[in-house]
N, C-alpha and C positions, 0 to 999 in steps of 0.2 A: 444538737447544733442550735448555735443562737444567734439568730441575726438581728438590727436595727438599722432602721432608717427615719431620717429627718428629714421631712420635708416644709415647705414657705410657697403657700398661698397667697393671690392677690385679692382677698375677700379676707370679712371680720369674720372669726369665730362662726357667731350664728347664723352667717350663711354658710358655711364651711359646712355645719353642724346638720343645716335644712339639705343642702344638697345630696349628702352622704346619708338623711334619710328622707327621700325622694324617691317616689317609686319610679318617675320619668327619667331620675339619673341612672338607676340601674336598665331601664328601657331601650334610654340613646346607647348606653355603653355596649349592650348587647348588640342593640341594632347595629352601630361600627364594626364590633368583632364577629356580624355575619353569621351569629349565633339565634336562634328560634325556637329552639325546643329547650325550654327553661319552666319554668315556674316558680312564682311566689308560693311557699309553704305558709308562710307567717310575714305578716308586714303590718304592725300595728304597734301602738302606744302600749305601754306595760309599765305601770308603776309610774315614775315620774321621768320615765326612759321611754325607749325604743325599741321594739324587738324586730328582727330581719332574719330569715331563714330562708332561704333559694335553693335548690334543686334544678339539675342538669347535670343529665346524659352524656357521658365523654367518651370519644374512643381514644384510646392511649395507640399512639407509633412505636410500638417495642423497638422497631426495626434501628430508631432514636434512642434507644435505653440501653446502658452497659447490658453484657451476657446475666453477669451475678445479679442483677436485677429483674430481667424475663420472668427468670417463674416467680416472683413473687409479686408481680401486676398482671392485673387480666388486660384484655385486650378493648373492655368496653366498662367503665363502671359509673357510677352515679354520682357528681362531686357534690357536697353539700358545705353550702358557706353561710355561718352564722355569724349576725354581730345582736349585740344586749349591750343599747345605749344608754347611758343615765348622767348625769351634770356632773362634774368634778370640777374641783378646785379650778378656776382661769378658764374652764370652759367646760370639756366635755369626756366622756371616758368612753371604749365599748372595749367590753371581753369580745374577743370571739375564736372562730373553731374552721377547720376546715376538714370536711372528711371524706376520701378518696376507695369508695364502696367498702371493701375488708380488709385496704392493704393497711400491713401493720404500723402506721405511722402514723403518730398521732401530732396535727400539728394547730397549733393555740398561741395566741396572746393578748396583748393588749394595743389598741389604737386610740391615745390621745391627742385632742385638737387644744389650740391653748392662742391665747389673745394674743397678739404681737404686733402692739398700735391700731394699726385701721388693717392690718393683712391677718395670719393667721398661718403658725405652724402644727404640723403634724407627725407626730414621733410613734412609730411604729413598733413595735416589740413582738417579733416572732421565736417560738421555738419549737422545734421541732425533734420529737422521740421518737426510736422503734426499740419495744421490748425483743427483736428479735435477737436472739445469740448471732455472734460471729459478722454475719452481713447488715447486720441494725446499723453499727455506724457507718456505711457507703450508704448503706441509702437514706438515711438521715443526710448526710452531706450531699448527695444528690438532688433530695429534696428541698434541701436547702437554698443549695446554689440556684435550682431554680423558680423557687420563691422568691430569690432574691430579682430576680429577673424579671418578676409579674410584679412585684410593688414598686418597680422603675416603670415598666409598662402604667401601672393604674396611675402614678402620677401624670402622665403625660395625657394620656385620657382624661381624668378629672381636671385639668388644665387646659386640655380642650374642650370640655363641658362650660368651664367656667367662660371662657370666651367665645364660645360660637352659641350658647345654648342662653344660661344664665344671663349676662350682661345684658341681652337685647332689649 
């Protein structure tokens, strides 16, 4: 399953660019979502890019999860979220990776920032695979749908970054 989203920031580019690799923006963001046991794995300059690797502890609500799904998440795993920043054409590019302890789903793509006057949009590309026979695609579309969910969520939060945090 493959999803995109576009979104329109009220900042240029290379604030867009600085904030999204800000270790203070991933700090406040957690702070909001009442979240503390995290950790930076990797947050530094690499190449003529960026590199970000995060770590946290999740408990997953089965009790929330169709049946066909239960046994193939555990009930506590480790999510880990990558981005590997570097300049592209109009602004800026990151690969990145999300991985959800061993469950079989692998989900990737790309998040480009791109100039747009004095604001700055962001076009998001995710996709999401499971090599599993049979129940691979529900829960691909499961996963999907609510990725789709958390990058509506992140906009709104980096949008309140940008005006309650940034601007001042």
């Amino acid at each position: 399953m493959d999803v995109t989203a576009e979104r329109r920031y009220p900042v240029n580019v290379e604030e867009l660019y600085g904030i999204l690799t800000s270790r203070a923006f991933f700090e406040q963001r957690y702070q909001w979502g009442k979240v503390d046991d995290y950790r930076f794995e990797v947050f530094e300059p690499a190449g003529d890019g960026f590199h970000i690797r995060i770590a946290q502890p999740i408990e997953i609500r089965l009790d929330k999860v169709p049946a066909f799904a239960r046994k193939l998440l555990p009930s506590e795993a480790e999510l880990t979220t990558e981005f590997h920043w570097r300049p592209a054409t109009g602004g800026y590019q990151a690969d990145y990776r999300f991985q959800l302890g061993n469950v079989p789903v692998k989900v990737s793509g790309t998040m480009t920032l791109l100039a747009d006057g004095d604001q700055s949009r962001q076009i998001t590309r995710v996709a999401v695979h499971s090599s599993l026979p049979l129940v691979g695609r529900k829960l691909e579309r499961l996963i999907g749908e609510r990725f789709d969910k958390a990058l509506e969520g992140d906009y709104r939060h980096t949008l309140r970054y940008i005006e309650e945090v940034h601007q001042q």
